[in-house]
C-alpha positions in Angstrom: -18.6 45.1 -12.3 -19.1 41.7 -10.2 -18.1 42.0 -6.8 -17.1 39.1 -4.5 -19.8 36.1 -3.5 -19.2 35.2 0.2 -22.0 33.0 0.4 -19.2 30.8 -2.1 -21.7 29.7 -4.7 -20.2 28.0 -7.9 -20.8 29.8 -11.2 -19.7 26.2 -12.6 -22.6 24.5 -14.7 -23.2 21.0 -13.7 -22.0 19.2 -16.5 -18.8 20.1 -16.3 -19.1 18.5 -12.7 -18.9 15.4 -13.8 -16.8 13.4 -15.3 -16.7 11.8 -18.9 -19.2 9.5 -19.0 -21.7 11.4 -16.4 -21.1 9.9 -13.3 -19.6 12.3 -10.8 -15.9 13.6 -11.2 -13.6 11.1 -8.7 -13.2 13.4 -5.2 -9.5 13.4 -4.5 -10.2 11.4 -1.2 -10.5 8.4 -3.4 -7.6 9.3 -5.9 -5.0 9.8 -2.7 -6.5 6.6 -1.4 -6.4 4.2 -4.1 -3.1 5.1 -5.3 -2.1 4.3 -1.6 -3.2 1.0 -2.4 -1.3 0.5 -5.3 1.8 1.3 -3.3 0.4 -0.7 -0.7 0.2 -3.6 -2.9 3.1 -2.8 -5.0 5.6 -3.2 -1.7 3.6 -6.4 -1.5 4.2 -7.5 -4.4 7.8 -6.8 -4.2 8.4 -8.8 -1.0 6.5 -12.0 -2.2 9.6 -13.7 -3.1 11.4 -13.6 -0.1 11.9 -16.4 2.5 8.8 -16.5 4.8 11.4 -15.5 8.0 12.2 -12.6 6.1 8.7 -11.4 4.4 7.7 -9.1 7.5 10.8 -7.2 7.8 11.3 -6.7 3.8 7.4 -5.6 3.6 7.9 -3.4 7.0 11.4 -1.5 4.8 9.3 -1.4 1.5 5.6 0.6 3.3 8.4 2.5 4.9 10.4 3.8 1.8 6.6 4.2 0.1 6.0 6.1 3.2 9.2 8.2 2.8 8.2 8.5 -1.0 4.7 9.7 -0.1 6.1 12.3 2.6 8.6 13.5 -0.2 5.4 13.7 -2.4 3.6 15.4 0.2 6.6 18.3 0.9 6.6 18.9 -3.1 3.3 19.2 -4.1 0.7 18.9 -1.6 -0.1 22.4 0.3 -0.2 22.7 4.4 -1.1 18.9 6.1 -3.5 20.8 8.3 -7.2 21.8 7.7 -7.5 20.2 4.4 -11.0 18.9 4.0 -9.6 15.8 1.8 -7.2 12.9 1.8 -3.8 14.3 1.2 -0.2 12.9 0.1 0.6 13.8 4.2 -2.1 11.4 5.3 -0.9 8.4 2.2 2.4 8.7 4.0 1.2 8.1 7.7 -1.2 5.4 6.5 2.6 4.0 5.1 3.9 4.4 8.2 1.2 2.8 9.9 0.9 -0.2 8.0 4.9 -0.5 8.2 4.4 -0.3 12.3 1.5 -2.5 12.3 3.7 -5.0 10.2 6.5 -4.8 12.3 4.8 -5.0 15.5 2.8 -8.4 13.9 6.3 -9.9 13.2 7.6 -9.4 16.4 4.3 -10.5 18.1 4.6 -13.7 16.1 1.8 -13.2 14.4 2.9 -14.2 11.1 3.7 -17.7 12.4 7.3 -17.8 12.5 
């Protein structure tokens, strides 16, 4: 009969720790953080083309529908936004929102040289 460990040791050999080839498995921290980038870089990417007057405000919309997409994310999937010890979709969509404040407060600063 086994009876329940509180001291919360892992029965889990090494090995299977780590990922395919040995190094250790990627921590979600920088799994939820590196796809933030991509968005990141994706709503970059997408307002490139516009007209430099208009380049803050369409990359300020963009981080904000990524952030909407992230929180969306976050309400599906992810479990409680509190007391989680890693990065979670909640905290990708306030660094979106963020970013899309800190843009929008840099255009209207005149930062951006317009």
């Amino acid at each position: 009969m086994a009876t329940f460990d509180l001291r919360g040791d892992s029965r889990i050999p090494a090995r299977s720790r780590r990922g395919r080839r040995g190094w250790p498995a990627r921590t979600t921290d920088g799994t939820v953080l590196g796809r933030w980038f991509l968005s990141a870089a994706l709503c970059l990417a997408l307002a490139a083309p516009c007209p430099a007057p208009a380049l803050p405000w369409v990359l300020a919309a963009l981080l904000s529908l990524s952030g909407f997409a992230w929180l969306g994310l976050a309400i599906t999937r992810a479990g409680p936004p509190a007391d989680a010890p890693h990065l979670t979709a909640w905290d990708a969509a306030l660094l979106s929102f963020a970013a899309s404040f800190g843009v929008q407060s840099a255009a209207r600063l005149g930062l951006f040289g317009g």
